[in-house]
C-alpha positions in Angstrom: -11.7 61.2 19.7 -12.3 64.9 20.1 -13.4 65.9 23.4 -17.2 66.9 24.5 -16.1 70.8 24.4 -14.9 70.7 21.2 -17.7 68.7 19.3 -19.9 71.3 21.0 -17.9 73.7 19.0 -17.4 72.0 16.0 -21.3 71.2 15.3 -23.5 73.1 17.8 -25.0 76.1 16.2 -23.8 78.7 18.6 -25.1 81.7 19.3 -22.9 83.9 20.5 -18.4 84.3 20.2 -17.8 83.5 24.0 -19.9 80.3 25.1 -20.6 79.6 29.2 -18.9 76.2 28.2 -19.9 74.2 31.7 -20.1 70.4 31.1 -23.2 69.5 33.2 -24.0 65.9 33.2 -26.6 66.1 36.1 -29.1 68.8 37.5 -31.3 68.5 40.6 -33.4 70.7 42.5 -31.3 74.5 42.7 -28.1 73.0 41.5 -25.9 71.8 38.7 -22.8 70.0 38.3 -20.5 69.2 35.9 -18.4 66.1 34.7 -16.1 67.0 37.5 -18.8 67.1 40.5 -18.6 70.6 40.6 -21.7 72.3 41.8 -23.4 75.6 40.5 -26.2 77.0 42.1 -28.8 77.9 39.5 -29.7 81.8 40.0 -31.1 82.4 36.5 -33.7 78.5 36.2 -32.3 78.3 32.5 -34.0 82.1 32.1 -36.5 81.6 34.3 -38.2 78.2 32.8 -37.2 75.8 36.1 -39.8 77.6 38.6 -40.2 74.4 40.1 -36.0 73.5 40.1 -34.5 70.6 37.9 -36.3 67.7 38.0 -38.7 68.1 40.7 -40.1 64.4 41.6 -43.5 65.6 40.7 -42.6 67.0 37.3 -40.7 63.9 36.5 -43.2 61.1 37.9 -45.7 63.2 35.3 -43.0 62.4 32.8 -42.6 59.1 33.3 -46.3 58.4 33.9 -47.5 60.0 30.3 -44.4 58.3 28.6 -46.0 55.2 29.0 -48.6 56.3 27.5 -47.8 57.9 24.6 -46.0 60.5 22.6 -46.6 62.2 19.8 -49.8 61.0 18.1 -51.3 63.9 15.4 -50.7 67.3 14.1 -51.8 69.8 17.2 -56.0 70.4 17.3 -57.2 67.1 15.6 -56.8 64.1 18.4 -58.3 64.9 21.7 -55.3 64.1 24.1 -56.0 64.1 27.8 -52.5 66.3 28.9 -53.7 68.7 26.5 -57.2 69.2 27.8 -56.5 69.0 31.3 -53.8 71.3 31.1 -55.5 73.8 29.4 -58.5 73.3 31.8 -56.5 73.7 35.1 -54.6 76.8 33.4 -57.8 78.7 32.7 -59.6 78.0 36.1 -56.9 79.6 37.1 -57.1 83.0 34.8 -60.0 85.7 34.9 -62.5 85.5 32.4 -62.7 85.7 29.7 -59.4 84.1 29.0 -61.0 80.3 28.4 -59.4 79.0 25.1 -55.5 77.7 25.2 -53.7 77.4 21.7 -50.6 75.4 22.6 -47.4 75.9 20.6 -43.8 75.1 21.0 -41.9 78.2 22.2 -42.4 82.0 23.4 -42.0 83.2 19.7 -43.7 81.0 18.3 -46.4 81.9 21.2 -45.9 85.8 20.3 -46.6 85.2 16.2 -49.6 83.0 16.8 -51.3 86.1 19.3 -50.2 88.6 16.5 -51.8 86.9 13.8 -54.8 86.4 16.2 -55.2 90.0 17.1 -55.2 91.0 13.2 -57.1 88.1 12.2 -60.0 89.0 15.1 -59.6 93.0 14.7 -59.1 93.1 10.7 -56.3 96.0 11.3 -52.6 95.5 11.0 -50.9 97.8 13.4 -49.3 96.4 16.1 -47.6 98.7 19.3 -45.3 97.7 21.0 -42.6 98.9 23.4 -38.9 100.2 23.4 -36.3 97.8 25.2 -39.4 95.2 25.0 -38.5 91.4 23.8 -40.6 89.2 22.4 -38.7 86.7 20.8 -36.4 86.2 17.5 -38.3 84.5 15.0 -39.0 87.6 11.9 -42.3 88.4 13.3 -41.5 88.6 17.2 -38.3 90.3 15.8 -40.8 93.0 14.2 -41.5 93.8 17.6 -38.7 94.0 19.6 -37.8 97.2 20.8 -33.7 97.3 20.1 -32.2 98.2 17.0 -29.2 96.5 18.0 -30.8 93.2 17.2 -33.2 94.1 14.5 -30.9 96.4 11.6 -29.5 92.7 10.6 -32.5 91.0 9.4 -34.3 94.1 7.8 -36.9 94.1 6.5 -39.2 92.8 9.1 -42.9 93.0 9.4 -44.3 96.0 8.7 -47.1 98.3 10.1 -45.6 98.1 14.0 -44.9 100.9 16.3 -42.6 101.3 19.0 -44.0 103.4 21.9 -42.1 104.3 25.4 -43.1 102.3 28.5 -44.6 104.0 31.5 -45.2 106.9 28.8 -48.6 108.9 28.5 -47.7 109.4 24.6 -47.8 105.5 24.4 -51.7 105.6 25.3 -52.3 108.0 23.4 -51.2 106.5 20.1 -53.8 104.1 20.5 -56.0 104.3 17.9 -58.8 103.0 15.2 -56.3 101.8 13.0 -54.4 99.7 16.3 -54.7 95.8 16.0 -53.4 95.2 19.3 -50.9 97.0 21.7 -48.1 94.3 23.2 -46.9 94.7 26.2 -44.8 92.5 29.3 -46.3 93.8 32.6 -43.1 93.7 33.9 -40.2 94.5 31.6 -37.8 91.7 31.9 -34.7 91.9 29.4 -34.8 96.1 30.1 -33.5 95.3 33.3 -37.2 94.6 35.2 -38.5 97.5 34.7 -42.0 97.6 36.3 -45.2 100.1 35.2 -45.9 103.0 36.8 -49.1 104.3 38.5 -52.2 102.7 36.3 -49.9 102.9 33.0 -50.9 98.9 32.4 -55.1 100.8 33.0 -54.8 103.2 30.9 -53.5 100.9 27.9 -56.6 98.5 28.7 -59.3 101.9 28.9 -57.5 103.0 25.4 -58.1 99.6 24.2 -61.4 99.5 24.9 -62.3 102.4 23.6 -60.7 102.1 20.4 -61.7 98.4 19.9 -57.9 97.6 19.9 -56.7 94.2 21.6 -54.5 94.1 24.6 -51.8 91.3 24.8 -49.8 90.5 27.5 -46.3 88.7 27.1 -46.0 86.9 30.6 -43.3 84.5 29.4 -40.6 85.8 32.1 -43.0 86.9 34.6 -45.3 84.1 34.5 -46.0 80.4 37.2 -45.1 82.8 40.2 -42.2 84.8 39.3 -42.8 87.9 40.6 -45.0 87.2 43.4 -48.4 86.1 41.9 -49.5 83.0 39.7 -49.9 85.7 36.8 -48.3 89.5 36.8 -51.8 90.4 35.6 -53.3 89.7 39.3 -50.3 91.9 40.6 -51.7 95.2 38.6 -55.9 94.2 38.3 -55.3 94.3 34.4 -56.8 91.5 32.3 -55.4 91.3 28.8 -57.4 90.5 25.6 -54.8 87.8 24.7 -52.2 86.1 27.4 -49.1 84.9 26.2 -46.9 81.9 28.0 -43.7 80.2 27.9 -40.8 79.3 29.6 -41.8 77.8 32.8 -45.2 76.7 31.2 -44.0 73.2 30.3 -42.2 72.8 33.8 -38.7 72.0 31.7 -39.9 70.9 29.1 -40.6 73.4 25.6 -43.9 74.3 25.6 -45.8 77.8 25.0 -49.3 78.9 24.5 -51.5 81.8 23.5 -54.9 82.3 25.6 -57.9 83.7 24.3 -61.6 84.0 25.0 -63.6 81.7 22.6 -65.2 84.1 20.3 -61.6 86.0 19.8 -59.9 82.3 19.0 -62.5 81.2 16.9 -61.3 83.6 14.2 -58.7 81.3 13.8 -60.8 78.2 12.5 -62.2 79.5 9.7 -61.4 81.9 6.4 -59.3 80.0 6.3 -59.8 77.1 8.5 -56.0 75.5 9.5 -55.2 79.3 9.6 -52.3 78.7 12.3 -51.3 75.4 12.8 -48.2 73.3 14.4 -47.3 69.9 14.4 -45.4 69.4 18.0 -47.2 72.5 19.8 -49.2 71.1 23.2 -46.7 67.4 22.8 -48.2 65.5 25.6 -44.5 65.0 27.4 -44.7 69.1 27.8 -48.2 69.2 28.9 -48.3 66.4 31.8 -45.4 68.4 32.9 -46.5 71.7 32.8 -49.5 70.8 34.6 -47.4 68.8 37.2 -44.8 72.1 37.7 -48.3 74.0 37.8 -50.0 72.2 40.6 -46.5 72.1 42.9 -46.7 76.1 42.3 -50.6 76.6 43.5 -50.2 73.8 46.2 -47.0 75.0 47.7 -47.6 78.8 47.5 -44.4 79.3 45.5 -45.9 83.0 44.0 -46.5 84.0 47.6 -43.3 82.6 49.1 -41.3 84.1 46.3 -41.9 87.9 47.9 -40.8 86.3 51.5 -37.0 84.6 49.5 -37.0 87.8 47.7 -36.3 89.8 51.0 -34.1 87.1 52.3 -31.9 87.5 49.4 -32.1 91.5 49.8 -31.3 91.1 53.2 -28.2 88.8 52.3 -27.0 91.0 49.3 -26.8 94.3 52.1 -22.9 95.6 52.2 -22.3 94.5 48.8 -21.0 97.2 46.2 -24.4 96.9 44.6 -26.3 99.9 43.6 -30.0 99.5 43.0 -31.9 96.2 43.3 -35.0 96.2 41.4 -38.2 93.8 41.1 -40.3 91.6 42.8 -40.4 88.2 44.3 -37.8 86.5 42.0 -37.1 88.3 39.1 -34.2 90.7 40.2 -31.8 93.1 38.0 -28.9 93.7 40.4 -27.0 97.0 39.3 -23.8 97.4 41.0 -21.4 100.0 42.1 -19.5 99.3 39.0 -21.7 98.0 36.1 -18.2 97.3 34.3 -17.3 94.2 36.4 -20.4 92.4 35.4 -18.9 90.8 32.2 -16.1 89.3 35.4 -19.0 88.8 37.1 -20.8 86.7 35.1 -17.6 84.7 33.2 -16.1 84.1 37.0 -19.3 83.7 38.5 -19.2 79.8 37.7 -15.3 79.6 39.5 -17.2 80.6 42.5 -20.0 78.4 42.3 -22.8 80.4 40.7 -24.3 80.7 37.5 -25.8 84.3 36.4 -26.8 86.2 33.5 -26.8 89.7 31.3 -29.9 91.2 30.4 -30.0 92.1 26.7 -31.1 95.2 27.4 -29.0 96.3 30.2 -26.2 96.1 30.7 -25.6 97.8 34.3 -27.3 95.3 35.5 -27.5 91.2 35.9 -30.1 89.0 37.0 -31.3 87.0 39.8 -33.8 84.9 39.2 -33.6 81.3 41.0 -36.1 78.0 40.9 -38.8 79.3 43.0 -37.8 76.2 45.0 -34.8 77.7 46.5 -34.3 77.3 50.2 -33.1 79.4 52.9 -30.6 77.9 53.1 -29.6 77.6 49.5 -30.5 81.8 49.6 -27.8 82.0 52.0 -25.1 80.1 50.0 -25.6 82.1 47.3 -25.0 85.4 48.6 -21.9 84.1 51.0 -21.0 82.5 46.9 -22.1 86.4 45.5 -19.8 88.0 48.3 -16.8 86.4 47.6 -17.8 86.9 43.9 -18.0 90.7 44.0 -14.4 90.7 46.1 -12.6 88.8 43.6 -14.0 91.2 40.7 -13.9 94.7 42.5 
């Protein structure tokens, strides 16, 4: 019988020549382990989806609970299913006005092409701006709108009438204009290495907006359920979007993404023609009960708030290293060291020493940190005495 490794191989469509590999047959709270009983602690929460760690006895008693109950029953929008509505109720008493009306879907693209067609459904214009080193996804309209070449020359031709526009840039205001649909923008840049706005950049792009009747859409997918210090980036920098856009941690492990409107701007949707975006598995009720479960462990535990005070415990533990520049906030780090050639060691050694880490597509002097909000002290500690003996073996 071939082994595990080589089935994976042999019939899992991969995605890139040079696979992590790691057998994990178990995951709990900030770790991993694999067939051996090896143990990994998780610095990356599966790319920032495990906020809450892996299986959190909240998020799985939610499980549990609604599997009695049921799974999937109807296509998305025509059964009123109770983790649906109470999810998207406790998400938008949560959110500023007028951000009231959740369209659940299955995935961060799929979350990015349903606010695209919104915005030029609602507006009746087609061009959308968006930003260089942005991502968005890799399904052919999300692709449309991610801002490297590098991953979009391949599948040409994609969507047309977008524009890519420099973040932090005065130009990128000021190509706002009557013929703009929307502008699409992360608050905080996550695949570019966490690169965060500058002065009121993210208030000038709403004021040009507004005064060009353009839509503003946020893509909090990375930085979203507490990440960088707040429920929602858009607390952080006072900026409400037109259109919110969540993933990743949104289901609390489970796939699960959304696109949040105000009524009147998602109403477009239901009619000329009505079933004008639909899905059949968007909003499953394993995902939702979930999701809200990982939700209400955030709020009630003050994970956004504690994540700035574990942010400067891990600064304070990563001092002396051969690292560079540490950039971002709470949890969502890009570490840039000394050397930005060892990271490929870093990373492909990185589970010999008990860690797992990650590239950023967009950068490569730099890796990320970005643990289960859960993380202890003490786990904190671990993984920079796991980081320093990393960074010695590599130098």
């Amino acid at each position: 019988m071939p082994s595990q490794r080589q089935l994976f191989l042999d019939h899992i469509g991969q995605t890139s020549p040079a696979p992590l590999m790691l057998e994990i047959e178990r995951a709990e709270g900030s770790f991993l382990y694999d067939s051996h009983g090896r143990d990994y602690l998780d610095l990356i929460s599966g790319v920032s989806v495990s906020n809450t760690g892996h299986r959190h006895p909240a998020v799985m008693a939610a499980l549990n609970e609604q599997a009695g109950k049921y799974l999937h029953l109807m296509v998305y929008g025509e059964v009123i299913q109770s983790p649906q509505v109470r999810y998207a109720a406790r998400l938008v008493s949560l959110l500023p006005p007028p951000l009231e009306s959740v369209f659940f879907v299955n995935s961060g693209s799929e979350a990015i092409e349903g606010a695209i067609k919104l915005a030029r459904r609602f507006t009746a214009r087609n061009e959308i701006i968006y930003f260089r080193n942005a991502y968005h996804g890799s399904t052919t309209g999300a692709l449309s709108v991610q801002g490297s070449e590098v991953y979009r020359n391949a599948f040409r031709p994609l969507m047309p009438s977008t524009t890519m526009a420099d973040f932090n840039s005065h130009e990128a205001v000021e190509r706002i204009c009557s013929s703009t649909a929307a502008v699409l923008v992360e608050p905080v840049q996550a695949e570019a290495g966490v690169i965060q706005p500058a002065g009121d950049f993210l208030k000038e792009l709403r004021e040009a907006c507004n005064r060009h009747g353009a839509l503003l859409i946020f893509d909090e997918v990375q930085t979203g359920f507490g990440r960088t210090g707040s429920l929602f980036s858009l607390y952080r920098y006072n900026v409400t979007p037109d259109i919110l856009v969540l993933a990743k941690a949104l289901g609390g492990g489970l796939p699960l993404g959304a696109f949040i409107a105000s009524c009147e701007i998602m109403s477009s949707l239901t009619h000329d023609p009505a079933l004008g975006h639909i899905t059949t598995f968007g909003g499953h009720p394993l995902c939702c009960a979930t999701g809200l479960a990982s939700l209400e462990v955030i709020v009630n535990e003050g994970l956004a708030e504690k994540a700035l005070e574990k942010e400067q415990l891990l600064r304070s533990g990563l001092t002396g290293m051969p690292f560079r520049e540490i950039r971002g906030e709470g949890l969502l780090l890009a570490v840039v060291p000394e050397r930005p050639e060892i990271i490929p060691s870093m990373i492909s050694k990185a589970p010999e020493h008990g860690l797992l880490l990650d590239y950023f597509l967009f950068c490569p002097e730099a890796f990320r940190i970005a643990p289960p909000l859960t993380i202890s002290e003490e786990e904190i500690r671990l993984a920079c005495r796991r980081l320093k003996s990393l960074t010695e073996a590599v130098s």
